[in-house]
PDB file as gemmi writes it, atoms N, CA and C in Angstrom:
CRYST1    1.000    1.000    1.000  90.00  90.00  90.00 P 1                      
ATOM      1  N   UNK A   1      -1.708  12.741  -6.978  1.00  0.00           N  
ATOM      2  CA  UNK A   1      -3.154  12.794  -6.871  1.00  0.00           C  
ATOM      3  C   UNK A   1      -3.745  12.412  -8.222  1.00  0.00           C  
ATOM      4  N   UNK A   2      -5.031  11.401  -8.539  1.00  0.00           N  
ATOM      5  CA  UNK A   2      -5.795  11.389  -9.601  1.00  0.00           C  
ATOM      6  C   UNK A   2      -6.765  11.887  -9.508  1.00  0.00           C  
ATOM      7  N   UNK A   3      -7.468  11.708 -10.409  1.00  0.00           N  
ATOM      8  CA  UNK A   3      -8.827  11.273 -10.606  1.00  0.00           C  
ATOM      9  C   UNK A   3      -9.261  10.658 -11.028  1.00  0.00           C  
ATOM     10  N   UNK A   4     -10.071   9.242 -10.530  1.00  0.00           N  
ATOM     11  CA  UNK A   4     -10.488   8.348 -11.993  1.00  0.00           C  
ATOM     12  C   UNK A   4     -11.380   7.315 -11.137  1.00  0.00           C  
ATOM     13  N   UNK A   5     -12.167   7.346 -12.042  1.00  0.00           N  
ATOM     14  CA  UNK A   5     -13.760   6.840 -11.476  1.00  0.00           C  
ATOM     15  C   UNK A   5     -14.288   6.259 -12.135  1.00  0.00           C  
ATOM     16  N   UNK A   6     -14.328   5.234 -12.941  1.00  0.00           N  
ATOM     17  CA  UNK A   6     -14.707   3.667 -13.797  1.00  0.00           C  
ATOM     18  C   UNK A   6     -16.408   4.005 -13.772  1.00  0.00           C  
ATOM     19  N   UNK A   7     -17.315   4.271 -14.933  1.00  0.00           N  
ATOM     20  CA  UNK A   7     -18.603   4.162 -14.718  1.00  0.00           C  
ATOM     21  C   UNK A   7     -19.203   2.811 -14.262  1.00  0.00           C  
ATOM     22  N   UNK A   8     -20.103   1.650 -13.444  1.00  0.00           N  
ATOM     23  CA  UNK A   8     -20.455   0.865 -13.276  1.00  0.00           C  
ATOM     24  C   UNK A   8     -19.540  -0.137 -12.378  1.00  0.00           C  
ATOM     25  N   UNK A   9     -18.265   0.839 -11.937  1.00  0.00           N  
ATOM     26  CA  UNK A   9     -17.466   0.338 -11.209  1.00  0.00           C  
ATOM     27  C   UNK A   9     -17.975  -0.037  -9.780  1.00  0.00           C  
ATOM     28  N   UNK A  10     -17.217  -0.821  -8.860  1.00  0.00           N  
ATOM     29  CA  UNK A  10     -17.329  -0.926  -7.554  1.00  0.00           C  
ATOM     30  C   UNK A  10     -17.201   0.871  -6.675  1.00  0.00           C  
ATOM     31  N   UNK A  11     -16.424   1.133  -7.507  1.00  0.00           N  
ATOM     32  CA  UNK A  11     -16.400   2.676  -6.880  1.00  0.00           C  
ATOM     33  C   UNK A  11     -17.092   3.763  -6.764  1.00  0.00           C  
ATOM     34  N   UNK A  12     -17.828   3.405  -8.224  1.00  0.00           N  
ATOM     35  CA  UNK A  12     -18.719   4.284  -8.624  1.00  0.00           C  
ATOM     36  C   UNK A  12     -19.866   5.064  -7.638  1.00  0.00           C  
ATOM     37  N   UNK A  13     -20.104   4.924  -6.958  1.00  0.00           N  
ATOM     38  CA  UNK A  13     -20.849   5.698  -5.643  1.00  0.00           C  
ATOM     39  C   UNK A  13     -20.277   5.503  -4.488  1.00  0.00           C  
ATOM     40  N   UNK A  14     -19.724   5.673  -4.648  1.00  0.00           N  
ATOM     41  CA  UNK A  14     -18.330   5.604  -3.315  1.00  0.00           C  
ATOM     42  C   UNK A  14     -17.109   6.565  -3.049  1.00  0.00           C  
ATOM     43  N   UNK A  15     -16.222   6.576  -4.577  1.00  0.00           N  
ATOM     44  CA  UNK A  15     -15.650   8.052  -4.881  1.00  0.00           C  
ATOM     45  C   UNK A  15     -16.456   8.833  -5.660  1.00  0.00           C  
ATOM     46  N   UNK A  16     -16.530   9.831  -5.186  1.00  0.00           N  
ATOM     47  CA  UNK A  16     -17.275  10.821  -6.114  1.00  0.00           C  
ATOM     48  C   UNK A  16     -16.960  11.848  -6.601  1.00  0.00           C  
ATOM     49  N   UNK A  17     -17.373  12.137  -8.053  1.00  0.00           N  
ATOM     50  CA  UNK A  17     -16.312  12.726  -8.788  1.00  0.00           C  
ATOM     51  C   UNK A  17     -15.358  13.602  -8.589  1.00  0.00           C  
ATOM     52  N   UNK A  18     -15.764  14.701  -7.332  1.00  0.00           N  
ATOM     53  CA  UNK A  18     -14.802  16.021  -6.983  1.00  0.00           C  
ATOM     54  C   UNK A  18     -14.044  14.885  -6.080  1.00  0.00           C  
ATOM     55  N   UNK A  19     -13.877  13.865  -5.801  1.00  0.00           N  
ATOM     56  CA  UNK A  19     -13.108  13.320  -4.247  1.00  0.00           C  
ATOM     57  C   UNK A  19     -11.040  13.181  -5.222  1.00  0.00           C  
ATOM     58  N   UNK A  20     -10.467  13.459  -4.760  1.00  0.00           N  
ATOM     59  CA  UNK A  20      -8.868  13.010  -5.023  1.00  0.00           C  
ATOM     60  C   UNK A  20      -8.082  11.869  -4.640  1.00  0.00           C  
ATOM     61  N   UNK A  21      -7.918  11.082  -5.408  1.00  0.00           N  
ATOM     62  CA  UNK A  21      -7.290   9.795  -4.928  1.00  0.00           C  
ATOM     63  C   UNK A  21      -6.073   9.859  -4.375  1.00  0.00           C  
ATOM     64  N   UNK A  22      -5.538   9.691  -3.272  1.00  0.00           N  
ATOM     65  CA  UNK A  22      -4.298  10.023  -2.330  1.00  0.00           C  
ATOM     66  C   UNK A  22      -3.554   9.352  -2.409  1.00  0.00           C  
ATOM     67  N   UNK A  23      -4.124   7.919  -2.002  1.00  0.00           N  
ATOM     68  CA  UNK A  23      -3.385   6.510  -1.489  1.00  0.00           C  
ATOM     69  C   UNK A  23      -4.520   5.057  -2.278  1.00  0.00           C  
ATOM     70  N   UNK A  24      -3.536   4.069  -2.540  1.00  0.00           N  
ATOM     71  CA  UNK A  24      -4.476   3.016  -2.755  1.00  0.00           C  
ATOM     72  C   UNK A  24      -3.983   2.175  -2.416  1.00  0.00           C  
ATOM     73  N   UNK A  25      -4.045   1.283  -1.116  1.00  0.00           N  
ATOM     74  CA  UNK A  25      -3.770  -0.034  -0.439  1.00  0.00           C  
ATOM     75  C   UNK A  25      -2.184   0.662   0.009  1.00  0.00           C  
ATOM     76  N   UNK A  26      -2.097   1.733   0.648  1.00  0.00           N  
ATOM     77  CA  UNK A  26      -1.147   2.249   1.278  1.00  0.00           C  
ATOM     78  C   UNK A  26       0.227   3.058   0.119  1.00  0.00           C  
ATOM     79  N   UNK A  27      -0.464   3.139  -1.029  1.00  0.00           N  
ATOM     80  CA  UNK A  27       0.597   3.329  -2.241  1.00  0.00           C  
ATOM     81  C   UNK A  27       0.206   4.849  -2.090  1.00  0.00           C  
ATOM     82  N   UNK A  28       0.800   5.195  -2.922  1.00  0.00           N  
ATOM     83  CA  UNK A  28       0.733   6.903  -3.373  1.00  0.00           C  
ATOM     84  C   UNK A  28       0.163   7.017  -4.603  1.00  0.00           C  
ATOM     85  N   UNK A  29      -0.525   7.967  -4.523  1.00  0.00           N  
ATOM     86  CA  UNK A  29      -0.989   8.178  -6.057  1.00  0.00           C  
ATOM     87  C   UNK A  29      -0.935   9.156  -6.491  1.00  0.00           C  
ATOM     88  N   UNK A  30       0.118   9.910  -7.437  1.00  0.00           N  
ATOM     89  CA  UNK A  30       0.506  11.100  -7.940  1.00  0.00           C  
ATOM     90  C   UNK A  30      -0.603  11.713  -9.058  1.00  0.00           C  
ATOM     91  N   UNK A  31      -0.537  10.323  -9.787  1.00  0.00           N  
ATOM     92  CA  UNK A  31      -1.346  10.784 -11.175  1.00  0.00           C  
ATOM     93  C   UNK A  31      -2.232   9.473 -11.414  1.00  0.00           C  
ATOM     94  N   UNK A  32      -2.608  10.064 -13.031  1.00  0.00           N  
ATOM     95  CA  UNK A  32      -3.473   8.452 -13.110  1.00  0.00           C  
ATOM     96  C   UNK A  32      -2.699   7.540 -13.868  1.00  0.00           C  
ATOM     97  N   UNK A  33      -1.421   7.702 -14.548  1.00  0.00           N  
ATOM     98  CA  UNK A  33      -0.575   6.735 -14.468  1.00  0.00           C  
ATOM     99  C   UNK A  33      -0.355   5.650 -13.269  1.00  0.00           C  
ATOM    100  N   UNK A  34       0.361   6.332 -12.398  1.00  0.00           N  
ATOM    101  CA  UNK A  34       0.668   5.608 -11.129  1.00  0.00           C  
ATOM    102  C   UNK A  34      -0.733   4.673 -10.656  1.00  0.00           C  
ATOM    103  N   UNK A  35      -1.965   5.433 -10.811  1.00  0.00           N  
ATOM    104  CA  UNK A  35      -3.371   4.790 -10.212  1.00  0.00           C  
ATOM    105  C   UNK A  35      -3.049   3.202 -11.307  1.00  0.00           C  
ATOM    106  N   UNK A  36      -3.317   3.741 -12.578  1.00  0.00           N  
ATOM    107  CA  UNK A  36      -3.249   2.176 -13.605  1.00  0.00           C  
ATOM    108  C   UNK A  36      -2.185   1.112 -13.279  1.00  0.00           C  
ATOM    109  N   UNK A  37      -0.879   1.414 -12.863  1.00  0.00           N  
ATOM    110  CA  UNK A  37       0.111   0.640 -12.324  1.00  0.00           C  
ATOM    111  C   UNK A  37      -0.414  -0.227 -11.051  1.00  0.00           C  
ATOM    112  N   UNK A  38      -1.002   0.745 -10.272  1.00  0.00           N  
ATOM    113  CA  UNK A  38      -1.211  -0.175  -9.043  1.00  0.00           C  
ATOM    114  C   UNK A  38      -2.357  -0.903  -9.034  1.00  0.00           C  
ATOM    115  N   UNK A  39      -3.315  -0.353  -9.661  1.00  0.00           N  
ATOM    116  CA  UNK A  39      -4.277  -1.323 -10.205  1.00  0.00           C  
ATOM    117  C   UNK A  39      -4.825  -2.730 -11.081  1.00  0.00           C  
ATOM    118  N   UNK A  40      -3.309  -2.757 -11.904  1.00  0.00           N  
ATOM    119  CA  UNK A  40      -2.942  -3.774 -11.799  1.00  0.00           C  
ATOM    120  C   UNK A  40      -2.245  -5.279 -11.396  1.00  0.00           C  
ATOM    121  N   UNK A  41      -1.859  -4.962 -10.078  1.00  0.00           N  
ATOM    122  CA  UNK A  41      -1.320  -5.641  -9.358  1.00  0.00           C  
ATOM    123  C   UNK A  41      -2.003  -5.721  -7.884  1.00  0.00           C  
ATOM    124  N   UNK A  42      -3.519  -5.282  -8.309  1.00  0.00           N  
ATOM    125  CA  UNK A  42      -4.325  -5.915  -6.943  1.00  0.00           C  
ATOM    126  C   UNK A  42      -5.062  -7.271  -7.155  1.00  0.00           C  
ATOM    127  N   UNK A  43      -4.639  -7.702  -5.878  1.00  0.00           N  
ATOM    128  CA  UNK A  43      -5.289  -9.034  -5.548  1.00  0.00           C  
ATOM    129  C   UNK A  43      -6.227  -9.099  -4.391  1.00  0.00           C  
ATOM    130  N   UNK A  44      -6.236  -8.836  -3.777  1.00  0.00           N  
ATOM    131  CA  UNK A  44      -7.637  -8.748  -2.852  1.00  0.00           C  
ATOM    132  C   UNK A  44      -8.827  -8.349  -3.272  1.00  0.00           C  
ATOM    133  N   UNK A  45     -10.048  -8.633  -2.262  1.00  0.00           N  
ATOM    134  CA  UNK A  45     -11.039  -8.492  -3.008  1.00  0.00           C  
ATOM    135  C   UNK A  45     -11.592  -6.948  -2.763  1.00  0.00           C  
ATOM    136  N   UNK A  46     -10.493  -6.663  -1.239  1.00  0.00           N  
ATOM    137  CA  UNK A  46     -11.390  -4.868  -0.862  1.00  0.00           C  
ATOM    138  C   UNK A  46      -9.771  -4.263  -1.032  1.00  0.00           C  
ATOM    139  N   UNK A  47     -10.067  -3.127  -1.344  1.00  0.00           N  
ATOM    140  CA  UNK A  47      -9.059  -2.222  -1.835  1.00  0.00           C  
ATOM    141  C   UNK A  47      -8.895  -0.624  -0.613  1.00  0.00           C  
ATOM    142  N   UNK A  48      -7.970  -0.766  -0.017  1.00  0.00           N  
ATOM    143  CA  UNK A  48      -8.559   0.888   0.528  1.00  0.00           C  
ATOM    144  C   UNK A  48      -7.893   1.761   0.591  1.00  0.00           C  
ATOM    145  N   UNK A  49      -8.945   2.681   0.301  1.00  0.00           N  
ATOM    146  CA  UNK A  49      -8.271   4.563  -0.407  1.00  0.00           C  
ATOM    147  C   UNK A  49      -8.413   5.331   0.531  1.00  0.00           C  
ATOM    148  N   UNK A  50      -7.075   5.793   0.310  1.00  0.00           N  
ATOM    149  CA  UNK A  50      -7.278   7.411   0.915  1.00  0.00           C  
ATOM    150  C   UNK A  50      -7.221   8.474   0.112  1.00  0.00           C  
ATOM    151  N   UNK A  51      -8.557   9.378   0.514  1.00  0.00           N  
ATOM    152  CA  UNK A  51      -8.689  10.072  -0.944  1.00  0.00           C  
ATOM    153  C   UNK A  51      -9.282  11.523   0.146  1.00  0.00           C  
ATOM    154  N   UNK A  52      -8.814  12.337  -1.091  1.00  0.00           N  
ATOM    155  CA  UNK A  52      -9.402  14.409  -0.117  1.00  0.00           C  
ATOM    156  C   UNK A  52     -10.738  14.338  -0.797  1.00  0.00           C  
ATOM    157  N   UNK A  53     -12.009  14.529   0.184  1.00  0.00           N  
ATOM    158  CA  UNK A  53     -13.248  15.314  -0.338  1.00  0.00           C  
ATOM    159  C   UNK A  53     -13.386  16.328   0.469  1.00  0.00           C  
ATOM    160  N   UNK A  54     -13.511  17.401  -0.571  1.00  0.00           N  
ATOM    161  CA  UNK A  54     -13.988  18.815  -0.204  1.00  0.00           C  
ATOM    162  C   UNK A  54     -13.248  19.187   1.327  1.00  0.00           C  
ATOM    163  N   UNK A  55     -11.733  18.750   0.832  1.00  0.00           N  
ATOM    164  CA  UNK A  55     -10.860  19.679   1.959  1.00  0.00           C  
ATOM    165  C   UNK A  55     -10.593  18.806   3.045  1.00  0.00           C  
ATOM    166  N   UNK A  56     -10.967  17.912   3.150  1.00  0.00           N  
ATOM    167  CA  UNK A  56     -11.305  16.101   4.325  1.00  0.00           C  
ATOM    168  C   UNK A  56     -10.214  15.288   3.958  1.00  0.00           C  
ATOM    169  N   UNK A  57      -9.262  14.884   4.590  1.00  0.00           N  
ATOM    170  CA  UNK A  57      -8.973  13.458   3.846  1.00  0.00           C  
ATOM    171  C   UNK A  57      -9.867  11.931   4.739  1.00  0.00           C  
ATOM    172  N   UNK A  58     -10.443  11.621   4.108  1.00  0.00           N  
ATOM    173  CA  UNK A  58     -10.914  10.364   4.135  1.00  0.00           C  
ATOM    174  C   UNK A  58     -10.406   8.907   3.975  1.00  0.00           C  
ATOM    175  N   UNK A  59     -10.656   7.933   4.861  1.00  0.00           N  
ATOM    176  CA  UNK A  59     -10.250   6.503   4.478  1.00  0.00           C  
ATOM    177  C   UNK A  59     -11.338   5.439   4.196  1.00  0.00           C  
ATOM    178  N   UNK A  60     -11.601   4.919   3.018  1.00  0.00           N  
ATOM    179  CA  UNK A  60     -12.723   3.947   2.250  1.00  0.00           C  
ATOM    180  C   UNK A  60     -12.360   2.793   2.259  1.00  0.00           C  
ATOM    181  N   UNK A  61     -12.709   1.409   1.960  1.00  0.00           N  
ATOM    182  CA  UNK A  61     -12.779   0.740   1.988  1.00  0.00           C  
ATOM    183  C   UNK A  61     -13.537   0.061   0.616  1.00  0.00           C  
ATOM    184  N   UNK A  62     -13.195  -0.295  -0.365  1.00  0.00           N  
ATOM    185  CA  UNK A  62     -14.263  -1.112  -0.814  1.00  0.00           C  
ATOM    186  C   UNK A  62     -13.861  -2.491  -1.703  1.00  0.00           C  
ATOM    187  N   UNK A  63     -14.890  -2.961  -1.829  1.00  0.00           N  
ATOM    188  CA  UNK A  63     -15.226  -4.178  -2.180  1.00  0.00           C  
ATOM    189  C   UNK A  63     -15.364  -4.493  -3.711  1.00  0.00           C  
ATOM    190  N   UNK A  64     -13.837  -5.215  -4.188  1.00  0.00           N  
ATOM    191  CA  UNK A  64     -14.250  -4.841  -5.940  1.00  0.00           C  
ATOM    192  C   UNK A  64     -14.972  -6.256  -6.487  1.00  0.00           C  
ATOM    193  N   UNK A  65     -15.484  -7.210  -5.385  1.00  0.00           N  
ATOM    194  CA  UNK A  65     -16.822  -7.846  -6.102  1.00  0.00           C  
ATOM    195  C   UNK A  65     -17.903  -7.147  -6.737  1.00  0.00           C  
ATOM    196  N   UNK A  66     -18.399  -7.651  -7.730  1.00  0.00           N  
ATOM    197  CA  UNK A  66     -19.663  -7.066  -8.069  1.00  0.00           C  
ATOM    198  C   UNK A  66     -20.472  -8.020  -8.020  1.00  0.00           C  
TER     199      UNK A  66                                                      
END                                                                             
């Protein structure tokens, strides 16, 4: 699980700060090591997370055009 939320990012109102990053493009995400690893090796333009808010797990979608 992370946390990590880029100010002015594509994410930035999308995850929100209490939300836990689970999964990213079907990966696991333990820590925010693992998050920086996989984040560098995206190529598409939408990315999608599965992340826990407030006890939920949720599936997002987004779009890292700006």
């Amino acid at each position: 699980m992370a946390k990590v939320v880029k100010r002015d990012s594509p994410a930035e109102n999308v995850i929100m700060p209490q939300d836990i990053i689970l999964k990213m493009n079907d990966e696991n995400i333990k820590d925010v090591s693992a998050f920086v690893e996989s984040s560098n090796y995206l190529k598409a333009n939408t990315v999608k997370f599965e992340i826990l808010r407030k006890g939920q797990k949720l599936s997002l979608e987004i779009s890292m055009k700006q």
